[in-house]
C-alpha positions as CSV (number, residue, x, y, z in Angstrom):
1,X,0.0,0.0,0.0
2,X,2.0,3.2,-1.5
3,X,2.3,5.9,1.4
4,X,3.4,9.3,1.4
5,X,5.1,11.4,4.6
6,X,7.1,13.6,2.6
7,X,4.8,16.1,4.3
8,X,4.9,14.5,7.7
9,X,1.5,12.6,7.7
10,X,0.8,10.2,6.2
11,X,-0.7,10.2,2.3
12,X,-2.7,7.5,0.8
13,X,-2.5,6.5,-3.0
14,X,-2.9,4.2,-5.0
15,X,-1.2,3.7,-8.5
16,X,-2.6,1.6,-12.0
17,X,-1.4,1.8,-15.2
18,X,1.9,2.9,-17.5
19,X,2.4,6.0,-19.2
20,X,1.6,10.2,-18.2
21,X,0.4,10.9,-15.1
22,X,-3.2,11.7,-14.5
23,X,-3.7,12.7,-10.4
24,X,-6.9,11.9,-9.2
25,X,-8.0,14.2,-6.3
26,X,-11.6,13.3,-4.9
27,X,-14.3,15.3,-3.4
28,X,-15.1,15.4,0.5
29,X,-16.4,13.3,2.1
30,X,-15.6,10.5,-0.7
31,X,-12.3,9.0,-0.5
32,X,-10.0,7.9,-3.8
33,X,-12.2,4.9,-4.8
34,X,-14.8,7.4,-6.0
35,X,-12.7,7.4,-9.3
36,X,-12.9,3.8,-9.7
37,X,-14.6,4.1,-12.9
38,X,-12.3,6.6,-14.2
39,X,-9.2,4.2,-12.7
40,X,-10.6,1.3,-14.9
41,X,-11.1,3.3,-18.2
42,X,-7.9,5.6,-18.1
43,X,-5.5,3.4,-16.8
44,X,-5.3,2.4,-20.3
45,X,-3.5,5.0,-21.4
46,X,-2.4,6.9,-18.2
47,X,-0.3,6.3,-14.9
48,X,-3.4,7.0,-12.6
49,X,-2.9,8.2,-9.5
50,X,-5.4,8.3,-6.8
51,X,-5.1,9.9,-3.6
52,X,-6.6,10.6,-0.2
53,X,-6.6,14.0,0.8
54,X,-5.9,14.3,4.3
55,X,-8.6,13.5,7.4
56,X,-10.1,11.1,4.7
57,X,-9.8,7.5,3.3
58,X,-6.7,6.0,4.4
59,X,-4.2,8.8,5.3
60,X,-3.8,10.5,8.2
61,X,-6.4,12.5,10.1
62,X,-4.9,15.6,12.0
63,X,-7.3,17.4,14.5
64,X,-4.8,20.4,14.4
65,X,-4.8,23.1,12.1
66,X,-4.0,23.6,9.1
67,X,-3.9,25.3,5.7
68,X,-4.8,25.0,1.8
69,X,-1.1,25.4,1.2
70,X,-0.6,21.9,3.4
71,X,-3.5,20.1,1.1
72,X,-1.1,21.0,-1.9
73,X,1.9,20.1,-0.4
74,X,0.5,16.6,0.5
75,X,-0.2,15.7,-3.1
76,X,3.0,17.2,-4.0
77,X,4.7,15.1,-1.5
78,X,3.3,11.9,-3.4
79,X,4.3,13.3,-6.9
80,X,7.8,13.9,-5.4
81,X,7.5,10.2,-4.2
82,X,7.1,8.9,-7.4
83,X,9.4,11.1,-9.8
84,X,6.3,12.4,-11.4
85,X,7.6,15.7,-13.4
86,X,4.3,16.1,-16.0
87,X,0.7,15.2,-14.9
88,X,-2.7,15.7,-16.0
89,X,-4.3,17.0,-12.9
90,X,-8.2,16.4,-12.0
91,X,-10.3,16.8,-8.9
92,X,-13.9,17.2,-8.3
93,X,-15.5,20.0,-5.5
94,X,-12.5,20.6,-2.8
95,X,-10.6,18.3,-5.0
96,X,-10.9,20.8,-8.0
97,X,-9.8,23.6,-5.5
98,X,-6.8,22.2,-4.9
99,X,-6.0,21.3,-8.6
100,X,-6.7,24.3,-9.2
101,X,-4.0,25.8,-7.4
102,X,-1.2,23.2,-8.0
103,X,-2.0,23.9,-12.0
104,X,-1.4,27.8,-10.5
105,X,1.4,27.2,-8.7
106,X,3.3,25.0,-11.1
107,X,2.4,25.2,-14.6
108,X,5.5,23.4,-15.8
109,X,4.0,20.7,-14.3
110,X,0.7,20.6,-14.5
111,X,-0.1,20.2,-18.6
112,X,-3.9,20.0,-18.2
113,X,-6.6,20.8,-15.2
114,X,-9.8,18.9,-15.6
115,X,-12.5,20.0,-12.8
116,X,-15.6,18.7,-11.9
117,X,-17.4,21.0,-9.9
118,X,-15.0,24.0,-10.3
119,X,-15.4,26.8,-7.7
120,X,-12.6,29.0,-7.2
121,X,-13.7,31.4,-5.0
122,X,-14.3,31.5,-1.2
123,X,-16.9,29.1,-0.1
124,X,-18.7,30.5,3.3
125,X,-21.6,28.6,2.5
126,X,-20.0,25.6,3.7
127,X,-19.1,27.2,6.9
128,X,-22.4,24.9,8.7
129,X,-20.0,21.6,7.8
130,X,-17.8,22.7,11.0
131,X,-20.3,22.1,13.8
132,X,-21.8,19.0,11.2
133,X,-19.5,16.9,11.6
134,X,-18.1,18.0,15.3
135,X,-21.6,17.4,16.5
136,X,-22.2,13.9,14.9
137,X,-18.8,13.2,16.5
138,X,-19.8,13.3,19.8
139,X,-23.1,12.2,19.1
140,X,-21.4,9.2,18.1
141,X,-23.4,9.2,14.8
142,X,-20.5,10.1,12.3
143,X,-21.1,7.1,10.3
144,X,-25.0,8.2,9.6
145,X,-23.5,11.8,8.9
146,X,-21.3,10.6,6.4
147,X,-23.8,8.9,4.6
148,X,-25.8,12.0,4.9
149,X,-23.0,14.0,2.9
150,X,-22.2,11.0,0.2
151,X,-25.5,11.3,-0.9
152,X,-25.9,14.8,-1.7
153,X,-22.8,14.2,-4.2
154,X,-25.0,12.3,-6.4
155,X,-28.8,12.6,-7.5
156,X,-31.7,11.2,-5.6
157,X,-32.6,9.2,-8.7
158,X,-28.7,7.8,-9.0
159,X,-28.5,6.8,-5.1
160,X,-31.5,4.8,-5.2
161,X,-30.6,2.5,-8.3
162,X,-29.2,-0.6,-7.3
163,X,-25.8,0.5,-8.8
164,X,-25.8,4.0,-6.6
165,X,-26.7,2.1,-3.1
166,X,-23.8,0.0,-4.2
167,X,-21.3,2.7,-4.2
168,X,-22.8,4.6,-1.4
169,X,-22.7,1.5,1.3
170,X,-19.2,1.0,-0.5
171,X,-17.8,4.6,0.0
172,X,-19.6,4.4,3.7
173,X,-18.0,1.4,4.6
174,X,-15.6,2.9,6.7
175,X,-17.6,5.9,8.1
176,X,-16.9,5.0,12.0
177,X,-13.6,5.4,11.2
178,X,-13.7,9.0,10.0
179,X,-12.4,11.8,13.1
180,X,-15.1,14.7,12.8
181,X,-12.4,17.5,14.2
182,X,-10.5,16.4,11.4
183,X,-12.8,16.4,9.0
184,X,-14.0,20.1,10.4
185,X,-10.3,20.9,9.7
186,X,-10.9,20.6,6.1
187,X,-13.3,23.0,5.8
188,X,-11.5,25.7,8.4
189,X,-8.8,25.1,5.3
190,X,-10.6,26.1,2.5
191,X,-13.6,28.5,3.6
192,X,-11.6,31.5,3.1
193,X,-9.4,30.1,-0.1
194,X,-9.9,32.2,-2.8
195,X,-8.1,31.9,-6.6
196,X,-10.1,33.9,-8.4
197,X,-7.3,36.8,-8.5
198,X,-5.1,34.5,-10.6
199,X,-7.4,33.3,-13.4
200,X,-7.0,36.5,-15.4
201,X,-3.1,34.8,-16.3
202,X,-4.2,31.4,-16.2
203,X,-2.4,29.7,-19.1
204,X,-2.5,25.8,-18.9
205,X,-5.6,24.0,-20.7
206,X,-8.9,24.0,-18.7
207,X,-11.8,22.0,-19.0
208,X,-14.7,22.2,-16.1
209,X,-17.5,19.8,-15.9
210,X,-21.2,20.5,-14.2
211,X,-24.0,18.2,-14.1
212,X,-26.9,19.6,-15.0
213,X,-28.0,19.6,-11.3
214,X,-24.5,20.4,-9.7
215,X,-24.8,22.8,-7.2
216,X,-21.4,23.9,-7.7
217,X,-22.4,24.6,-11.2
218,X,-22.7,28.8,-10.8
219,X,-19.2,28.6,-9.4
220,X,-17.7,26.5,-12.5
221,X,-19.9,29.2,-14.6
222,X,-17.8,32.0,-12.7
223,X,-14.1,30.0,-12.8
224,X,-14.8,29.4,-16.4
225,X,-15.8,33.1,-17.4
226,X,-12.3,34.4,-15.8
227,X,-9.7,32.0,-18.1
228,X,-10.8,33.2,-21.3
229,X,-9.5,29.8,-22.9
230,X,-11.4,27.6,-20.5
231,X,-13.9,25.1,-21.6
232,X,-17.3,23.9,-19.9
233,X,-19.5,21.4,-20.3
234,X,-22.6,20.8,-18.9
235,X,-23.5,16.7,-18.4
236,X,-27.3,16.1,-18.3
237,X,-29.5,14.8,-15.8
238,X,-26.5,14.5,-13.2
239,X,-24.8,16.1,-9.8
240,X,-21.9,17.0,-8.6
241,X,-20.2,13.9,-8.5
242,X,-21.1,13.4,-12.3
243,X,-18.1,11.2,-13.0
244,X,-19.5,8.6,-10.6
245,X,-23.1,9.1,-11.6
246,X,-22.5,8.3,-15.9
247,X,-19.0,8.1,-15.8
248,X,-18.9,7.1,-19.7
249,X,-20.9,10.2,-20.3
250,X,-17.9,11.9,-18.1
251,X,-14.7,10.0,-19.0
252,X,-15.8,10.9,-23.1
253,X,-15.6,14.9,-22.4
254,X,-12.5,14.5,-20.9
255,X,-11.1,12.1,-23.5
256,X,-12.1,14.1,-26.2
257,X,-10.7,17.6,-24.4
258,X,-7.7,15.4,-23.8
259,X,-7.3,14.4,-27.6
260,X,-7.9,18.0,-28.7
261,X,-5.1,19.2,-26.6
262,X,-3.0,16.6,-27.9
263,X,-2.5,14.9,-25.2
264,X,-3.8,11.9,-25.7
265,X,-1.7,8.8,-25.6
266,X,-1.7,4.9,-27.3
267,X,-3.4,2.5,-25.3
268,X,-0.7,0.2,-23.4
């Protein structure tokens, strides 16, 4: 099981394929086996690289604070792990944040940014998710409140097909385990994180997905009216987690955004 501390926690990933990096970063409260449809099809033709952001999934969960800035250095801890000097970069909702700023902060590195989801600016709305998931903590009900949370990611007509309860119990499977200060931590992180000064000089290739019923869907409109190159697409029927929901609908805009930018490889 591949671990990063290069940022001194511990970093979950997991690795499939041969070929260019593509770094998965998921949404919260999902873990990195939310791109397990996305794994399957692009390991193909990519190195896929899947990772926990910290207080989730398998890597560490500090109840001390912390910044935005540490979120990026823990994925680039696991890129420094594995010698990765190129990568396509894609996240969904606090996932896209941060690939949003590593594609910022390094553009050498970072040849593509894929977001699903795609808000750039600060994000007070979510300031209730503190006390959420603090008070299910000591109401010793953090399992049923991270249930709660997985199934807004997807639509109600997605979590009740046989398919969606699947993944739902799946991704929930491990809900007891998940440290509610931590998880608040997150949130403290990100609330006031704001990029939207930097998109005017945005350079590298953009592509931002919505599903049709994507509450995040006004802030990818915003992020994707401030890089004048950027590209949007709009997935119908689905939510924010639209890569989960029809993920052929989703893994063919970003193949084809992918192909158009040239940087589409061979199959292995």
């Amino acid at each position: 099981m591949p671990v990063s501390r290069a940022n001194g926690i511990d970093i979950y990933y997991e690795k499939s394929g041969v070929g260019s990096a593509l770094i998965l970063l998921h949404p919260i409260p999902y873990d990195h086996r939310c791109w397990l449809y996305q794994i399957a099809h692009f390991s193909a033709y990519f190195t896929t690289v899947a990772i926990d952001l910290r207080c989730w999934g398998r890597s560490s969960k500090p109840t001390t604070a912390f910044t935005a800035r540490d979120l990026c250095n823990d994925v680039m801890g696991v890129l420094a792990d594995e010698g990765i000097t190129s990568a396509i970069i894609m996240g969904c909702s606090f996932g896209s944040k941060i690939a949003l700023t590593l594609s910022i902060d390094d553009p050498d590195l970072f040849k593509a940014t894929i977001l699903a989801g795609g808000i750039s600016g600060t994000q007070h709305n979510l300031l209730p998710h503190i006390p959420f998931w603090r008070e299910h903590a000591a109401a010793g009900t953090i399992a049923e409140g991270h249930r709660m949370q997985l199934l807004k990611g997807v639509t109600s007509w997605c979590a009740e097909t046989p398919i969606g309860r699947y993944l739902i119990d799946t991704l929930n499977d491990h809900g007891n385990d998940i440290d509610g200060a931590s998880s608040a931590r997150v949130f403290e992180a990100l609330l006031d994180h704001d990029l939207t000064p930097h998109l005017a000089g945005f350079k590298t290739p953009l592509l931002i997905i919505n599903g049709e019923h994507d509450p995040a869907a006004p802030g990818g409109a915003r992020t994707a009216s401030l890089v004048s190159h950027a590209e949007r697409k709009i997935l119908p029927g689905l939510g924010h987690c639209s890569f989960l929901e029809d993920p052929a609908a989703y893994d063919a805009v970003v193949e084809d955004f992918l192909r158009r930018q040239g940087m589409w490889p061979q199959a292995i």
